[in-house]
N, C-alpha and C positions, 0 to 999 in steps of 0.2 A: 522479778528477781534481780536482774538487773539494775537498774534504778537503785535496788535498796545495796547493794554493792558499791555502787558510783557514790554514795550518800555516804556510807560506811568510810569509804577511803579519804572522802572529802573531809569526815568528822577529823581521823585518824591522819592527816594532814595536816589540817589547822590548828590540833590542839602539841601536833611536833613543832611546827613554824611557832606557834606561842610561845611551845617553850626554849626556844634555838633565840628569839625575843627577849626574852626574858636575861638570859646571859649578859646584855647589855643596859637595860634599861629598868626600873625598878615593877614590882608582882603588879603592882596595882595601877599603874599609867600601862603598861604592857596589857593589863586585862581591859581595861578601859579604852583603848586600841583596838581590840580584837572584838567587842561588844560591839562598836563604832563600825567596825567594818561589815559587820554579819545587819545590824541594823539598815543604816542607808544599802547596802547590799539587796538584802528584801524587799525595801522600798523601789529602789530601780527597779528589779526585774518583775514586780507587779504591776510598777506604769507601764513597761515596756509588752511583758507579754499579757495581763489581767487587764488591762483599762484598768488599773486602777487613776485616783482622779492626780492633777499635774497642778492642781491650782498653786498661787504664789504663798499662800501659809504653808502647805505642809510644803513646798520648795523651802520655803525661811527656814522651817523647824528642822528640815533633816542638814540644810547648813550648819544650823546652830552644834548638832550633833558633831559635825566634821571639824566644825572649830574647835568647839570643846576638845575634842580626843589630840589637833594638833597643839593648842593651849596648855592642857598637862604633857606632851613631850616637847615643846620648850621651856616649860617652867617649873615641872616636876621637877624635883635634884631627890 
């Protein structure tokens, strides 16, 4: 029960911070952002606590991800 609580406030969180976000930068590089973080997010903490695998492709790809998201908030207008 707990757990789904922690989850609940996390959800109820991240989607205030989106939109306190959102006030300054435009819906769709904002959610593109927020995607980006929830993504490599998941990623880390399944190498870190699942074993999941570290090899250097899925390293490249979840770069590629963090570029992307900082690439539209310098070039998004």
């Amino acid at each position: 029960m707990a757990s789904l609580l922690v989850m609940s406030g996390g959800f109820v969180m991240s989607f205030a911070l989106l939109t306190i976000a959102m006030r300054s930068i435009s819906m769709g590089t904002a959610y593109a952002i927020w995607t980006a973080i929830g993504t490599v997010g998941g990623a880390v903490v399944g190498m870190i606590f699942y074993g999941e695998s570290r090899n250097w492709q899925r390293m490249l790809f979840i770069g590629m991800v963090v570029c992307s998201a900082v690439g539209l908030k310098l070039f998004g207008h």
